[in-house]
C-alpha positions in Angstrom: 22.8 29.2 -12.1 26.4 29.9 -13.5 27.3 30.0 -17.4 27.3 25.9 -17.3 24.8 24.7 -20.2 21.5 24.0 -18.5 18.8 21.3 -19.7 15.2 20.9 -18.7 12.9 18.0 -18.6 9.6 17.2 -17.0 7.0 15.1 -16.6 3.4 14.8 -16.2 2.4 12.7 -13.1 -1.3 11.5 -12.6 -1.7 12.4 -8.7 -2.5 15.4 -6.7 0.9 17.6 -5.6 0.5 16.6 -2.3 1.2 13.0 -3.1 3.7 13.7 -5.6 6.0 15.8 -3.2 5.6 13.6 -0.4 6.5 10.5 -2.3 9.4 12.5 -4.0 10.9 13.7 -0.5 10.5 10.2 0.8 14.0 8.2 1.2 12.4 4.9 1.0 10.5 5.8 -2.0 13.4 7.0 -3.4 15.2 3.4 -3.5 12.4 2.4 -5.4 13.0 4.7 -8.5 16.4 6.7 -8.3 17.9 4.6 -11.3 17.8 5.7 -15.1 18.2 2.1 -16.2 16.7 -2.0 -15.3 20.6 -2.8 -14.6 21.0 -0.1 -11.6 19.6 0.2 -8.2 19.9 3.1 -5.5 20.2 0.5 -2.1 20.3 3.8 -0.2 19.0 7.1 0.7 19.0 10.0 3.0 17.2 13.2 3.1 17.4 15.8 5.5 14.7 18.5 3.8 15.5 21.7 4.9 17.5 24.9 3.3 21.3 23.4 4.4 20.4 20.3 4.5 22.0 17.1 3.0 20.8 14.9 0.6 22.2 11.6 -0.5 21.3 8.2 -2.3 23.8 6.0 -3.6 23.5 4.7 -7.1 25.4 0.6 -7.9 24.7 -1.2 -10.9 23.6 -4.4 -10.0 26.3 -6.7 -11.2 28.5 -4.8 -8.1 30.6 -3.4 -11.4 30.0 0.7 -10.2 28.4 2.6 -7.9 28.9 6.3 -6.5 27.2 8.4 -4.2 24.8 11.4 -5.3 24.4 14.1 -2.9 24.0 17.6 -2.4 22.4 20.2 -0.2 19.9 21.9 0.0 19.0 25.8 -1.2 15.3 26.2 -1.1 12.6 24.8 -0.3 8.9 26.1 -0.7 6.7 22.9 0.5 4.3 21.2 -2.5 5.9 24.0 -4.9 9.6 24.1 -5.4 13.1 22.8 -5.1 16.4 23.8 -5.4 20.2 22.3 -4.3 23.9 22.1 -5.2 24.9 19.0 -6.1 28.2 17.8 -4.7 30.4 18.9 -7.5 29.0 22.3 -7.0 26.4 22.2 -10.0 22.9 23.4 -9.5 19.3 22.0 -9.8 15.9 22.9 -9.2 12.5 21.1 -9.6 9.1 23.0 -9.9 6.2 20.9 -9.2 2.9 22.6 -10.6 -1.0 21.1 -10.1 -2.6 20.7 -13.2 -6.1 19.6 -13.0 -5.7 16.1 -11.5 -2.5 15.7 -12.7 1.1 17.4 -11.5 3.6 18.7 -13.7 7.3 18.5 -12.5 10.0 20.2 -14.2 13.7 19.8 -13.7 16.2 22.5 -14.6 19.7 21.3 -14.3 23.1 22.0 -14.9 25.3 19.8 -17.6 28.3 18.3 -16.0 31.5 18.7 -18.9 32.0 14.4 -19.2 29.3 13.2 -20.9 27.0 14.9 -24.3 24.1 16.7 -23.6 21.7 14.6 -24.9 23.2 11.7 -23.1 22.3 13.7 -19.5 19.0 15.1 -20.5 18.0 11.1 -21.9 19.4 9.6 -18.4 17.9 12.2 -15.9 14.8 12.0 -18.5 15.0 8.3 -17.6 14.8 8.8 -14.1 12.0 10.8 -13.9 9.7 8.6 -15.8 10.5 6.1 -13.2 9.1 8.1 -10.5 6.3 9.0 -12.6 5.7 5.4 -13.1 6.3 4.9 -9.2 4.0 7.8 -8.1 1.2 6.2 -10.7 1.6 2.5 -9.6 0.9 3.6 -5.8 -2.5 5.5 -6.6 -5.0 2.8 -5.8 -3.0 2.8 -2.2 -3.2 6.1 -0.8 -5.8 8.1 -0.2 -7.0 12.1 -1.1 -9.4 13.6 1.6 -10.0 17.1 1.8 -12.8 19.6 3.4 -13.9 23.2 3.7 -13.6 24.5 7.0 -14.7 28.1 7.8 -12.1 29.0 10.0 -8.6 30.2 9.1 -5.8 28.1 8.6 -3.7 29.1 11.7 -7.0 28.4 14.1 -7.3 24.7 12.2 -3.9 23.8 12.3 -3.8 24.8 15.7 -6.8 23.0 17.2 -5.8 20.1 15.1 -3.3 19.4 16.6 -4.4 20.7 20.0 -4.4 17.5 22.6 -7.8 17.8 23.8 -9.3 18.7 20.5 -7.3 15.8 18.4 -9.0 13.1 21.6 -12.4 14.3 20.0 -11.9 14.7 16.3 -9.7 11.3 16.2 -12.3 9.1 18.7 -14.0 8.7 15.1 -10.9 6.2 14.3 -10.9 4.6 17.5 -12.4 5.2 20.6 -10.1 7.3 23.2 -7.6 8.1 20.6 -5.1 10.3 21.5 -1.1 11.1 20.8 1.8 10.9 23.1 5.0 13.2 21.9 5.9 16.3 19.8 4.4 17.7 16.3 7.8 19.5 16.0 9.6 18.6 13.1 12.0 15.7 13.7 10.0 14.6 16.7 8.9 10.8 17.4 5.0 10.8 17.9 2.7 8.3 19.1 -0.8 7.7 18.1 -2.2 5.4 20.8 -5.4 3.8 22.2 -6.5 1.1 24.8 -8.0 -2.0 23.9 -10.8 -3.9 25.2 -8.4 -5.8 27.2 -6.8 -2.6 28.9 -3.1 -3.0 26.5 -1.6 0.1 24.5 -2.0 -0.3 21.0 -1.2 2.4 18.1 1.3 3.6 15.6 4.6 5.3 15.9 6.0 7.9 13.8 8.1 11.0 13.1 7.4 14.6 11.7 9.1 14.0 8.6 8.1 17.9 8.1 6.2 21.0 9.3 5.3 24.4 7.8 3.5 26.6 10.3 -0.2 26.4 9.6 -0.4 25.3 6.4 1.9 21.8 6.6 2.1 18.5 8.4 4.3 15.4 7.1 4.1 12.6 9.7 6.3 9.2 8.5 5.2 6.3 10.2 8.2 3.9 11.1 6.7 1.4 13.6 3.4 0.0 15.5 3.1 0.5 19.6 2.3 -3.2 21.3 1.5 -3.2 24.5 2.9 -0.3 25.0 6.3 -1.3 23.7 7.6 0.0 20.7 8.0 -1.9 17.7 10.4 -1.0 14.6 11.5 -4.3 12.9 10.1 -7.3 11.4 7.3 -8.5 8.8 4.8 -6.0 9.6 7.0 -3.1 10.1 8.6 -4.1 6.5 5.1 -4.1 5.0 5.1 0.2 6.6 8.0 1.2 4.9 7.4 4.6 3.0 4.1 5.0 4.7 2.8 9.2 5.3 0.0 10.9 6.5 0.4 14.8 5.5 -1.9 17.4 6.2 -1.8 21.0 3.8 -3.9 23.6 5.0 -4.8 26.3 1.3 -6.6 29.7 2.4 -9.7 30.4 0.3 -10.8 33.5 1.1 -10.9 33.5 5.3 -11.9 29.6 5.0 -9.4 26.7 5.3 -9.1 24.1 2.6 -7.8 20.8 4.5 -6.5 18.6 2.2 -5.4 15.1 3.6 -2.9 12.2 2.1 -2.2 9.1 3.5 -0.7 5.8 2.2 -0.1 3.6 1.2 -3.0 1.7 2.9 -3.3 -1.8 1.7 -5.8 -3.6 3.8 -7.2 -0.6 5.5 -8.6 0.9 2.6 -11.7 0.2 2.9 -11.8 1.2 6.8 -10.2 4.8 6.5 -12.5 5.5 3.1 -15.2 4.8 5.7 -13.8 6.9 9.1 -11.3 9.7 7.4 -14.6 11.7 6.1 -16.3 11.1 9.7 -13.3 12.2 12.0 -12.3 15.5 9.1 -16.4 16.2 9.7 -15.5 16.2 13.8 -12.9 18.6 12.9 -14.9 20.8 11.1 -17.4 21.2 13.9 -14.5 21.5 16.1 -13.1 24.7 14.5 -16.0 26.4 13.6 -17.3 26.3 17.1 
């Protein structure tokens, strides 16, 4: 950062990092608290999350008075650890995100645009991230922290996890003859399908929101397969918005720690508390074979 004044807040978050990074980088989540005040909204936002890439969410006061567009790109990027971008006017930001027991601590360092006092920034962008914190916090009874020990090192589990053959046996635990149809690259649509009793296609659809070479797996879920016909609008598909399913893979010592979020659930709850632990058992087997 240049000679610009700088200001620093944070926050203290009551999730796990995982969580709190996915639900950060999330566009839809976004729109639900990218606003430092009751009276504005954001309506809007895209994120493409990689060093160049664009950011953007548009910020109206709801009256239809104002509204402008905040963007930037970004500079770097270290998964569950660190951000860092230049905002459109060609002022710089970064955002640390640090587990703390349970909890995560995020910090923002940012520089002070020459309009408006200092306080008045640090008490607006202070404003916003208590909304996310409230956001992040409100969402914790709907998604779901799994993780388990496997003796194997990361690059052999994140492989055979996401091997084919070895995801049709791990995955049979949700529903019999499970599998996936499409890429794990990032950007890539995916399909997680199965055949019902009655011999029709049935599963979710989503995207690889990100991917970090055997440690990271981001998968956003943006529609439901039908009889084998892909589904992206209506009631249901409205009640999916800013759903995930990530995957971090930490090295202890030769093993791999899996760690597993997903949310937010609503009425499966109950059923994933009861199969997740099953199917990341299966895996575990699988890759110390």
């Amino acid at each position: 950062m240049d000679s610009r004044p700088q200001i620093t807040i944070s926050a203290s978050i009551k999730a796990p990092i995982n969580q709190v990074w996915a639900i950060y980088n999330d566009p839809y989540h976004v729109t639900q608290w990218n606003f430092a005040s009751p009276d504005w909204c954001c309506p809007s936002s895209e994120i493409d999350l990689r060093p160049g890439g664009k950011f953007s969410s548009r910020m109206e006061a709801k009256d239809g008075s104002m509204g402008f567009d905040f963007w930037g790109l970004y500079t770097d990027i270290k998964v569950n650890e660190f951000l860092a971008y230049e905002m459109g006017d060609g002022r710089k930001a970064s955002l640390k995100f640090e587990a703390k027991g349970s909890e995560t601590l995020v910090t923002t360092l940012f520089e002070a645009e020459e309009t408006n006092p200092i306080d008045m920034q640090q008490m607006g962008w202070q404003a916003i991230l208590n909304n996310f914190k409230s956001h992040v916090e409100s969402l914790q009874s709907e998604i779901l922290h799994f993780e388990i020990l496997i003796k194997a090192k990361p690059s052999h589990v994140f492989k055979t996890m996401l091997d084919l053959e070895s995801y049709k046996e791990w995955a049979y635990v949700f529903y019999p003859g499970s599998y996936f149809d499409g890429s794990w690259e990032k950007g890539s649509k995916i399909k997680f399908i199965a055949k019902s009793e009655d011999g029709t296609l049935g599963g979710m659809l989503g995207t690889i929101a990100d991917r970090v070479e055997d440690y990271h797996i981001s998968i956003k879920y943006i529609g439901l397969i039908n009889d084998s016909q892909e589904v992206t609008t209506g009631e249901d598909i409205d009640k999916m918005k800013g759903s995930f399913e990530n995957y971090t893979l930490d090295e202890q010592e030769g093993s791999t720690l899996l760690k597993v979020d997903m949310g937010p659930v609503g009425e499966y709850k109950s059923y994933f508390e009861e199969t997740w632990p099953k199917a990341l058992e299966k895996l575990k087997e699988i890759c110390e074979k």
